[in-house]
C-alpha positions as semicolon CSV with decimal commas, in nm:
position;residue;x (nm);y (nm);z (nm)
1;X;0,930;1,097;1,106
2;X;0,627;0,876;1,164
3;X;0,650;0,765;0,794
4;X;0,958;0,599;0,893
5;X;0,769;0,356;1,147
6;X;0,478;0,316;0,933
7;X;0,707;0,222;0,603
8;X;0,858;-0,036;0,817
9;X;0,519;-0,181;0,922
10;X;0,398;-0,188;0,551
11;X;0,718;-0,385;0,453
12;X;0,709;-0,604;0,737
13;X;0,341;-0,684;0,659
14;X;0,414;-0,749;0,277
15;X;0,688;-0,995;0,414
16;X;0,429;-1,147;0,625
17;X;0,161;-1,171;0,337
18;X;0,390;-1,301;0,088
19;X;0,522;-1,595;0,297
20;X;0,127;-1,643;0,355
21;X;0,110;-1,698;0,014
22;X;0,410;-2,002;0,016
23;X;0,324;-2,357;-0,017
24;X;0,526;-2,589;0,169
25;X;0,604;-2,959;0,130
26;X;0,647;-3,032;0,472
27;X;0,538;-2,907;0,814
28;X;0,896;-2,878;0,893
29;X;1,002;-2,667;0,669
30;X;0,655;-2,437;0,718
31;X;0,777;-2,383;1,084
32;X;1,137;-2,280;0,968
33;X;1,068;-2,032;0,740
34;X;0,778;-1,885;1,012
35;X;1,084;-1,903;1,255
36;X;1,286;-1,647;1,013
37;X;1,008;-1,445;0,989
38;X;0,960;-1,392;1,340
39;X;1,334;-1,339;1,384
40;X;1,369;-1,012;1,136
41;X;1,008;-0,857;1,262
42;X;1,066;-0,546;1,440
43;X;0,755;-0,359;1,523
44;X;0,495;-0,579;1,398
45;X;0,385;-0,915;1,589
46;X;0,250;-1,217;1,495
47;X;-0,092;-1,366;1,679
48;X;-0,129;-1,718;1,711
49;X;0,087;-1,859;1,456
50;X;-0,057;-2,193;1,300
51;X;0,060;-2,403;0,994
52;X;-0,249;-2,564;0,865
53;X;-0,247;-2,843;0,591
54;X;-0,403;-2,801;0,244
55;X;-0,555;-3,082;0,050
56;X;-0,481;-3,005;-0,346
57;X;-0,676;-3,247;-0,593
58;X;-0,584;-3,320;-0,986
59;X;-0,895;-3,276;-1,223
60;X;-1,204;-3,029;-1,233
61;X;-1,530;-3,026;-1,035
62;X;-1,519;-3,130;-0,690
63;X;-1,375;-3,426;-0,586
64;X;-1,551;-3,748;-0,487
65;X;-1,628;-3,869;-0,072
66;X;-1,361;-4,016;0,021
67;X;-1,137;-3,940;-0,230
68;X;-0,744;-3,921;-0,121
69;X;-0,584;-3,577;-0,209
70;X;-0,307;-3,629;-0,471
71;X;-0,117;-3,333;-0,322
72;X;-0,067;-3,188;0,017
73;X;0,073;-2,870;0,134
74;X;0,150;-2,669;0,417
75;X;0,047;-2,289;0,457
76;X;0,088;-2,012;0,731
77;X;-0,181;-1,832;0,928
78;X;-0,144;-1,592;1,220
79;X;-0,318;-1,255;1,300
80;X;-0,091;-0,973;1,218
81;X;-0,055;-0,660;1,510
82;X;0,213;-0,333;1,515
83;X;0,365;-0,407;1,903
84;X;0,284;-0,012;1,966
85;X;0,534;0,026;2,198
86;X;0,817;-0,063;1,979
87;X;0,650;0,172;1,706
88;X;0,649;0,478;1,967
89;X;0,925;0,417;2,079
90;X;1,131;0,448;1,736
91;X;0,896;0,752;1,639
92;X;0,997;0,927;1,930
93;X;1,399;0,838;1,846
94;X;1,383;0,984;1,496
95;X;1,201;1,274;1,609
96;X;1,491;1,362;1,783
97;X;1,792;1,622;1,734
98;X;2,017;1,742;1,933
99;X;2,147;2,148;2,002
100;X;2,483;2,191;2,135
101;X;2,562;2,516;2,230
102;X;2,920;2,656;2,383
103;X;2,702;2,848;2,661
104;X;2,720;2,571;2,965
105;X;2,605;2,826;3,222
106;X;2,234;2,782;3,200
107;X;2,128;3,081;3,401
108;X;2,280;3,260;3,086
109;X;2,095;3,025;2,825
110;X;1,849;2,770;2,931
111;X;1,761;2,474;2,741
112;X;1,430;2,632;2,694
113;X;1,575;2,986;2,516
114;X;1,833;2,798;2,298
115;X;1,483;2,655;2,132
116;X;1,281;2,942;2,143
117;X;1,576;3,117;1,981
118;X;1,661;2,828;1,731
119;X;1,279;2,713;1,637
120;X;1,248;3,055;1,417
121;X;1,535;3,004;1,196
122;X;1,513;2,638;1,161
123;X;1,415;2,602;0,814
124;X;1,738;2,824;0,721
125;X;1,989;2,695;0,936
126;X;1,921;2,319;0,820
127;X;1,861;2,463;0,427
128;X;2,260;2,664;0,535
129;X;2,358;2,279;0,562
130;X;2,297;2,169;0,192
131;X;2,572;2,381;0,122
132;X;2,838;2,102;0,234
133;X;2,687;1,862;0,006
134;X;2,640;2,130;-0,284
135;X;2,904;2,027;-0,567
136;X;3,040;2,341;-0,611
137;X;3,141;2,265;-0,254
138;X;3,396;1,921;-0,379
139;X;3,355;1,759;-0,053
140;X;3,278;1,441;-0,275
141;X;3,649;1,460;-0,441
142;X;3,795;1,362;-0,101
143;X;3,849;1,052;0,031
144;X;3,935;1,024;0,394
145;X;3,936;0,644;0,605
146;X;4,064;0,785;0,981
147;X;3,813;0,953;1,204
148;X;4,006;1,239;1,289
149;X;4,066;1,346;0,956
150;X;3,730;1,301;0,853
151;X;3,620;1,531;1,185
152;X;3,837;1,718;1,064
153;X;3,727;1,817;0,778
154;X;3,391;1,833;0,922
155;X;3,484;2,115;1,162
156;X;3,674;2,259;0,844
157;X;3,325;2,248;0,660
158;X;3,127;2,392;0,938
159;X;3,368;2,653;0,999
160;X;3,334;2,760;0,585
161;X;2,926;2,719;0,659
162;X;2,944;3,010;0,926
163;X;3,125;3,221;0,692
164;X;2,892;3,158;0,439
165;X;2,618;3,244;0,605
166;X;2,758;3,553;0,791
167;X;2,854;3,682;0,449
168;X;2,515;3,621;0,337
169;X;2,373;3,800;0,584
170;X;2,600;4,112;0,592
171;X;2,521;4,119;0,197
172;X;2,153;4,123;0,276
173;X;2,152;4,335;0,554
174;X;2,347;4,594;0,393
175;X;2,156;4,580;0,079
176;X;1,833;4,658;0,294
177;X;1,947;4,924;0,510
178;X;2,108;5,130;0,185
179;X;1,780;5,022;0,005
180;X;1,997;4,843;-0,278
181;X;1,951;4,564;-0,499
182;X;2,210;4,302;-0,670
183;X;2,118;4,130;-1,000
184;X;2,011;3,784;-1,038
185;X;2,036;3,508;-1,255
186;X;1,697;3,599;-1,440
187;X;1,793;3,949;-1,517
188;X;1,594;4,119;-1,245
189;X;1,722;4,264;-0,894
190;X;1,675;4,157;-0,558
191;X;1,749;4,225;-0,202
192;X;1,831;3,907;-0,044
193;X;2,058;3,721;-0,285
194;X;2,244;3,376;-0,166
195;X;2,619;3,410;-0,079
196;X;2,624;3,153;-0,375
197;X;2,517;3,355;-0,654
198;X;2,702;3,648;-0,544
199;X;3,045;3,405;-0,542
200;X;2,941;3,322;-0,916
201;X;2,854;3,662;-0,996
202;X;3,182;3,771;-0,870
203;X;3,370;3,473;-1,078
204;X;3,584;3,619;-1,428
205;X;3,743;3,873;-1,225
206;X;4,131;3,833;-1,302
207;X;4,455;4,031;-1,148
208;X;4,665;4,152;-1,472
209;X;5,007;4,214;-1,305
210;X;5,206;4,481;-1,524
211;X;5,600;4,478;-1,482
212;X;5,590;4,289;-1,159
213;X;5,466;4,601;-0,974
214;X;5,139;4,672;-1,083
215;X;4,835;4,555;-1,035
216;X;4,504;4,576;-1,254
217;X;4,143;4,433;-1,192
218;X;3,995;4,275;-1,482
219;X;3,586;4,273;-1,555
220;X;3,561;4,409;-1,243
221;X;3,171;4,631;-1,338
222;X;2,956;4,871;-1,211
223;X;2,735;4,570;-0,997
224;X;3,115;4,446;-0,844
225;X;3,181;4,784;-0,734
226;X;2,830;4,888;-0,610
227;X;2,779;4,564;-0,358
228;X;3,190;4,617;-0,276
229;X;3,150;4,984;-0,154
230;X;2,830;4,895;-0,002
231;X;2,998;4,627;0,218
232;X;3,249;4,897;0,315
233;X;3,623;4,998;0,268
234;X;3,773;4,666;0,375
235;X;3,577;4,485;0,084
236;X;3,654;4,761;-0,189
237;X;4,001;4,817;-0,116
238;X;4,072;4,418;-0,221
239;X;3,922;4,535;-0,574
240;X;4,146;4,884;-0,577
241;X;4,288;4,970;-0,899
242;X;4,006;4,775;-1,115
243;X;4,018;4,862;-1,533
């Protein structure tokens, strides 16, 4: 987060240096453009500001005593400082985030134990969250102007996110207490595959529906059947009847 403050010091800087660089006809229009300047700086400061005038002579060598320029032009100078306080202060803002929890009694969960209990599985909760922008997902194929229907759909995309990742982790749990494995995508087997891969794994599998009574499972293999027993009776009985 501190790149954040610094990038915006570098670019204001470069702003600063390249209107150092400008050569101005009059002292007027020196001051306005050091006025606009000043106006879109937000952490860095300018130091004693001063438009000094520039003497520009026609020929080669140096000119004679005396000699009037045949050009003159106004230029910027000012010592160039980060106003720290501003910079802290918008370092500390983007190192924020917030927790919300449903627990409002905090002699049950203090502020302090919902972040010792969060802090360990940061890194997967926040990597859970790329699954809402993941293609396969479609949220981009939706195109929603009020506020409450894009809330909710949020809530409708969180919601799909905890199943997600509950399924994920009853997959990998299971697969570790039974000491199992599940295929991957590079032909060899692991114990902790994403919820992801096992949906595409599980994709081809058809219903054949014989004389509007029956019911068959199509490409339904030895893997399907393995992980579906595994997850218990519940899970297998949805894939009954497989040929």
């Amino acid at each position: 987060m501190r790149n954040v403050g610094l990038k915006q010091s570098q670019a204001e800087y470069k702003a600063f240096n390249a209107l150092t660089k400008r050569s101005f006809a009059c002292v007027a229009d020196a001051e306005t453009a050091l006025a606009y300047l000043q106006k879109t700086l937000k952490v860095v400061a300018l130091h004693d500001p001063c438009i000094i005038e520039v003497a520009g002579f026609k020929g080669k060598g140096r000119p004679s005593k005396g000699r009037q320029p045949d050009t003159v032009s106004y230029h910027i100078e000012a010592g160039v400082a980060s106003v720290l306080e501003i910079r802290y202060r918008k370092i500390q803002q983007k190192s924020c985030f917030i927790l919300a929890s449903n627990q409002l009694d905090e002699a049950q969960l203090s502020h302090e134990e919902m972040l010792d209990d969060y802090t360990p599985g940061q890194q997967k909760v926040e990597r859970g969250f790329r699954f809402l922008k993941d293609p396969w997902f479609m949220a981009n194929t939706l195109f929603l102007k009020s506020p409450k229907r894009i809330m909710a759909l949020m809530m409708i995309m969180t919601l799909c996110l905890l199943v997600y990742g509950a399924l994920e982790y009853r997959i990998r749990q299971t697969l570790q207490e039974q000491q199992q494995t599940f295929p991957t995508q590079l032909g060899t087997t692991t114990v902790k595959p994403t919820a992801r891969w096992v949906f595409q794994f599980f994709a081809g599998i058809h219903v054949l529906l014989i004389d509007s009574c029956r019911e068959v499972i199509l490409n339904c293999n030895e893997y399907h059947q393995q992980l579906l027993n595994l997850l218990g009776e519940r899970y297998s009985c949805l894939y009954a009847n497989s040929g």
